[in-house]
N, C-alpha and C positions, 0 to 999 in steps of 0.2 A: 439213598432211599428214605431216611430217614426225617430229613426235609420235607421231602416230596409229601410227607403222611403225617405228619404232627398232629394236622386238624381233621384226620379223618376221625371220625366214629367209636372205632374200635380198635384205636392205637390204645398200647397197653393190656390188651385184652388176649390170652396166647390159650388157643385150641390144640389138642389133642387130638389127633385121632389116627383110629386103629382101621384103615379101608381100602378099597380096593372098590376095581371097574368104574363104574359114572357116580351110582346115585349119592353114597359119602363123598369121595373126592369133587364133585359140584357143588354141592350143599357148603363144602370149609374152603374152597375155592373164593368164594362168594364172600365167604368172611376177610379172607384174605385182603381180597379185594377193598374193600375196607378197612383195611388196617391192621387187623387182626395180625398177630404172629401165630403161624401155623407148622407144628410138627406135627410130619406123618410117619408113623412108625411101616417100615415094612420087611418084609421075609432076606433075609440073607443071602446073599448071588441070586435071586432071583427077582425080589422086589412085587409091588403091585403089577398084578398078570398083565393088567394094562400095558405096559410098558412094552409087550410083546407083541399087540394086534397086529401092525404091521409099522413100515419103516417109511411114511409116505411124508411128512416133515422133516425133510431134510434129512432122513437117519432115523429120526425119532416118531413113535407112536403118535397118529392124528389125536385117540383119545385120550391119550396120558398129555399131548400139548395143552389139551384145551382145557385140560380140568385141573393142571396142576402147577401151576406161574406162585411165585412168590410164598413156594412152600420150603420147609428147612426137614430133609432125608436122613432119618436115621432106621439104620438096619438093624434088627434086635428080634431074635428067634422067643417068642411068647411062651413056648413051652418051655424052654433055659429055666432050671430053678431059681436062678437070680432075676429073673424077667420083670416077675410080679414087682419084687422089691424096689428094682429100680424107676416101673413107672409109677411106685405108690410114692417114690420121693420125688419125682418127676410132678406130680398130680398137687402137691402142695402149690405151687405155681399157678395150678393151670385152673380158667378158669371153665371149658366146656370141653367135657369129654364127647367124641364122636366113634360109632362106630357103624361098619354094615358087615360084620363076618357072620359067618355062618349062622343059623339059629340056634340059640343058644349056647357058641362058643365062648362070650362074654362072661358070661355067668359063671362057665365052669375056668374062668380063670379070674375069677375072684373080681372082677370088671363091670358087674352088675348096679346101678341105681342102687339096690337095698345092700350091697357090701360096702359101699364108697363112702353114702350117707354120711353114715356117723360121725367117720374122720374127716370127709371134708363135705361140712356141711352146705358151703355156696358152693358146691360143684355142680353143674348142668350137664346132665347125661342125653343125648342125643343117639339113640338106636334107632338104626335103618334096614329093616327086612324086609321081604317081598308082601308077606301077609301079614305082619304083624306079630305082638309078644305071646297072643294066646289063638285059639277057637280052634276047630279040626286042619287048617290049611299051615298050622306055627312052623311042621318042620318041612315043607315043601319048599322044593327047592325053586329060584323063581329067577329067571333072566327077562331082559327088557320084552322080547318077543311073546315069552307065556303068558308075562304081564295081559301086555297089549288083547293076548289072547282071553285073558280070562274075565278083564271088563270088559269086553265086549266091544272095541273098538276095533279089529278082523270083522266085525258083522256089519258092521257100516262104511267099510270104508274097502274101495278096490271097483274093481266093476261088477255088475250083476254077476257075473260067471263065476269071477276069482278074485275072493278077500287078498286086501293087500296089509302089507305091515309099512307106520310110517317112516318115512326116508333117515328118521334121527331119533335116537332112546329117549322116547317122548313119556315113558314112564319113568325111567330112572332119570330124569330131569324133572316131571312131576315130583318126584322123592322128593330129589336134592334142594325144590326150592322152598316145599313144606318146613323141611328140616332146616332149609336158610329159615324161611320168614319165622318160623317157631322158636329158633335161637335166640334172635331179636329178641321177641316178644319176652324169652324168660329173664335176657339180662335186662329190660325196664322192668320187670316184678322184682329179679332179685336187688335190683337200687333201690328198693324202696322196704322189703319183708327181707333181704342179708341171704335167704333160702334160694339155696337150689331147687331145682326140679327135674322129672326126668319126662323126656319129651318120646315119642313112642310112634315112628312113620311106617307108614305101610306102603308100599309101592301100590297095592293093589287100592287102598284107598286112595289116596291121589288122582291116579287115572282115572277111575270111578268118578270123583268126584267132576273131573274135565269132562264126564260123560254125562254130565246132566240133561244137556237138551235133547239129546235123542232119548235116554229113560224117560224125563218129563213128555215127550211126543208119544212112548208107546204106552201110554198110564194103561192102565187096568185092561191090559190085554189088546188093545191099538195095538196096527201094522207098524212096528218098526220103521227109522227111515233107510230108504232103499240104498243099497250102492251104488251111486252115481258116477265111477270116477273122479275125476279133475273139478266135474261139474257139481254144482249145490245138487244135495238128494231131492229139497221142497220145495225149492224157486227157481222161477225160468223167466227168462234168458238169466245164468249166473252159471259161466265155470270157461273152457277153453274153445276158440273158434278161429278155425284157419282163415287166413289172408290171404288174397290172390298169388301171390309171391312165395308162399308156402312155409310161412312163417306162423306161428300161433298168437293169441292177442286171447288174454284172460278179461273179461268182463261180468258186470253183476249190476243187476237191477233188482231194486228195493221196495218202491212202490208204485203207482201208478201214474204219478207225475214224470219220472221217469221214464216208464213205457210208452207215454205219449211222446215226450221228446225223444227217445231211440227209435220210434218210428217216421220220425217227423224229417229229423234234420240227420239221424247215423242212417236210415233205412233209404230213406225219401220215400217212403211210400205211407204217406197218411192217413190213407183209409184201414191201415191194419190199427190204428189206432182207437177204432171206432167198431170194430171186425168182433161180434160176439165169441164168436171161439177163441179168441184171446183175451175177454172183458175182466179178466183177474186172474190173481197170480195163478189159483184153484184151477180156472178153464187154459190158462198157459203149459201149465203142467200136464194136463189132463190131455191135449194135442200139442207137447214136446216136439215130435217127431215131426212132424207137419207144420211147427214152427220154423225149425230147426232147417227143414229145407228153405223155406223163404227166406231167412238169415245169409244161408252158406251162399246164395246164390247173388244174392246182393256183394258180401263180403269179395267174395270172386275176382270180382271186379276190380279189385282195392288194393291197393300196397300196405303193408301190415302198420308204416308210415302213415298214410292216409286215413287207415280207419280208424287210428289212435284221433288223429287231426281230430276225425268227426266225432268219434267220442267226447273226446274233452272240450270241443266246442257246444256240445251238449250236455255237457256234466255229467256223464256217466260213467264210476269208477272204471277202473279198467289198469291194465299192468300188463306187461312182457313175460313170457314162461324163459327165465333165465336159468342159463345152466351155472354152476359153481364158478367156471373161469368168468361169469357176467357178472358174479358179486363181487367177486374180487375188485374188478374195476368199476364196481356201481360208483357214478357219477354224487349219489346224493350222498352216500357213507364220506366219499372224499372230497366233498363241500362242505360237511360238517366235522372234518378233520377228526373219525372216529377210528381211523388207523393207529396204531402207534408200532414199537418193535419190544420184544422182551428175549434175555438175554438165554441161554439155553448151551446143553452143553454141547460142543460143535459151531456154534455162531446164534449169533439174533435172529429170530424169528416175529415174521408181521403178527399183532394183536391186535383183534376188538376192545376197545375201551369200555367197561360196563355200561349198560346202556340206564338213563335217568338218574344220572350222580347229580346233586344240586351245581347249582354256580359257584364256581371257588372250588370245588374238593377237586381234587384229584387224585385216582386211584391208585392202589399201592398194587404196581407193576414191574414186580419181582423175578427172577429168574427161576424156569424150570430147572426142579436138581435133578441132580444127578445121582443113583441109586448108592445111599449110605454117603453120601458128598458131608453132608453135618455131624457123623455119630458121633467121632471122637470129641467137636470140641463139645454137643449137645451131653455127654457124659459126663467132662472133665467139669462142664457149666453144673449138670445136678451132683457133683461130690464125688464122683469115679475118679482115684488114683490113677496114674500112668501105670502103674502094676495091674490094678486091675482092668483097665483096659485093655492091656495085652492079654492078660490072661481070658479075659471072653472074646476075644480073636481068634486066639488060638484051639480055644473048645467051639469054635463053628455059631456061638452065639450074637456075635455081630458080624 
């Protein structure tokens, strides 16, 4: 591995952290990923709960796969009176602490920004909560779907009928990449000012923040954008349309050069081109339904083959509604040789390559551990005798 990473980014550079579920374990994932050396401390026989969702990777948790490749597992009970002492000698090392436990568990184990400070003052503290360090919402408790829930992305998304949640922890991935790109950002200030800082994510702002075009669409009291489905809420023709053959074919149209050519040469029928009920995207939208027949009925006729043909002989974006076993074999991931394998406990497992690494780097693509797989030598490395190693064995502490 070590080869492989020389020239990455954040070789030399060794994270901390204290997490569990998506939004920290993605955020130090990420680091990893670049080079980073990553200890994650977790719970004893039990480990990050993740590890338990279910067994669908070969044995092993989908979400603990995906979020947790080239980290080094030590098991270390927090509460242990010895706990603290060993990560405060551990922390001398370390250049970015992470955490997402409960709110306010950090603090009361001496783990806080304002406790660390003094003794180590380049340390980067890195806390991940649902809402944040303070305001009325600090000790609510917050999973990916409340998230989702409480910016208001359940209001816009699903069908008119019934709000949907999306298909993947699209808040606890907002987190986790706040808290990546914010990492960054504090190790180029700390290169230059030697200061740490402490970085402060909110799950709930994140999403928020991804929520901006529908907030900016309902300014000052504006109708929200509507649940559309599969389909865009504000522009039409743009979302899912079946094929004679009974296949679906995703399409979108942008502007009006477009709608003349999807009526021209995908429709054939060019007088909708010219047709006032459809003279902008406003009057498209406004007879949807009445569009929507003239469309299906053309499409009809068409192999889901066919109608791509005429799409893209027309330039109008358009895509397959692929199921998970279609990515798998997507054609363009495996022309761009964006598979690789990583090592895992029970055998190798296929991985995504991070996606936008320059030319030349290649990622540090590490094997998922295996639960407490690193404690002893991660112990005997911060100054833990073999006595005392056994002896926090034996009291349940590792």
């Amino acid at each position: 591995m070590a080869a492989a990473t020389a020239q990455l980014p954040l070789a030399g550079i060794t994270v901390l952290t204290l997490e569990h579920a998506i939004a920290a374990p993605f955020c130090t994932r990420q680091l990893a990923d670049l080079g980073a050396r990553v200890i994650k401390v977790e719970r004893p026989g039990v480990g990050d709960f993740a590890r338990g969702y279910d067994e669908r990777a070969r044995g092993l948790a989908s979400h603990f796969v995906w979020t947790n490749r080239s980290k080094e597992s030590l098991t270390l009970d927090l509460k242990h009176p010895e706990a603290s002492a060993i990560l405060r000698r551990m922390l001398v090392e370390v250049d970015v602490l992470v955490q997402n436990l409960a709110p306010g568990a950090a603090a009361r184990l001496g783990l806080s920004f304002e406790a660390l400070h003094a003794d180590f003052p380049r340390l980067i503290v890195c806390d991940i909560s649902g809402y944040g360090a303070d305001g009325p919402y600090r000790d609510k408790k917050a999973y990916d779907l409340l998230i989702q829930s409480e910016a208001g992305f359940l209001s816009v998304t699903g069908t008119p009928e019934t709000p949907a949640k999306a298909g993947c922890s699209i808040a606890d991935i907002a987190a986790g990449m706040y808290g990546y790109s914010n990492i960054l950002a504090a190790l180029l200030a700390r290169a230059t000012s030697g200061e740490g800082c402490r970085i402060d994510v909110s799950m709930l702002e994140s999403t928020v923040e991804w929520m901006s075009y529908p907030l900016y669409y309902a300014m000052d009291g504006a109708e929200p954008p509507p649940r559309a489905g599969a389909a865009h809420a504000t522009i039409y023709p743009y979302g899912p349309f079946a094929a004679g053959d009974g296949r679906t074919v995703m399409l979108g149209l942008q502007n009006e050069r477009e709608w003349r050519a999807f009526c021209i040469q995908v429709l054939e029928r060019p007088e909708l081109a010219t047709d006032e009920r459809f003279s902008s995207n406003g009057r498209r939208q406004a007879a949807r339904e009445e569009l929507r027949e003239l469309i299906l009925a053309v499409f009809a006729t068409l192999t889901s083959e066919q109608l791509v043909a005429r799409l893209e002989l027309a330039q109008i974006a358009n895509a397959r509604l692929n199921d998970m076993h279609d990515v798998w074999a997507h054609p363009q991931l495996t022309a761009r040789g964006r598979w690789t394998e990583v090592a895992a406990p029970g055998g190798a497992l296929p991985a995504l390559q991070p996606p936008g690494l320059p030319d030349g780097w290649r990622a540090q693509m590490g094997a998922i551990p295996g639960l407490g797989e690193h404690t002893d030598a991660l112990l005997a490395e911060f100054g833990c005798s073999g006595d005392e190693i056994a002896q926090l064995r034996a009291q349940g502490a590792i």
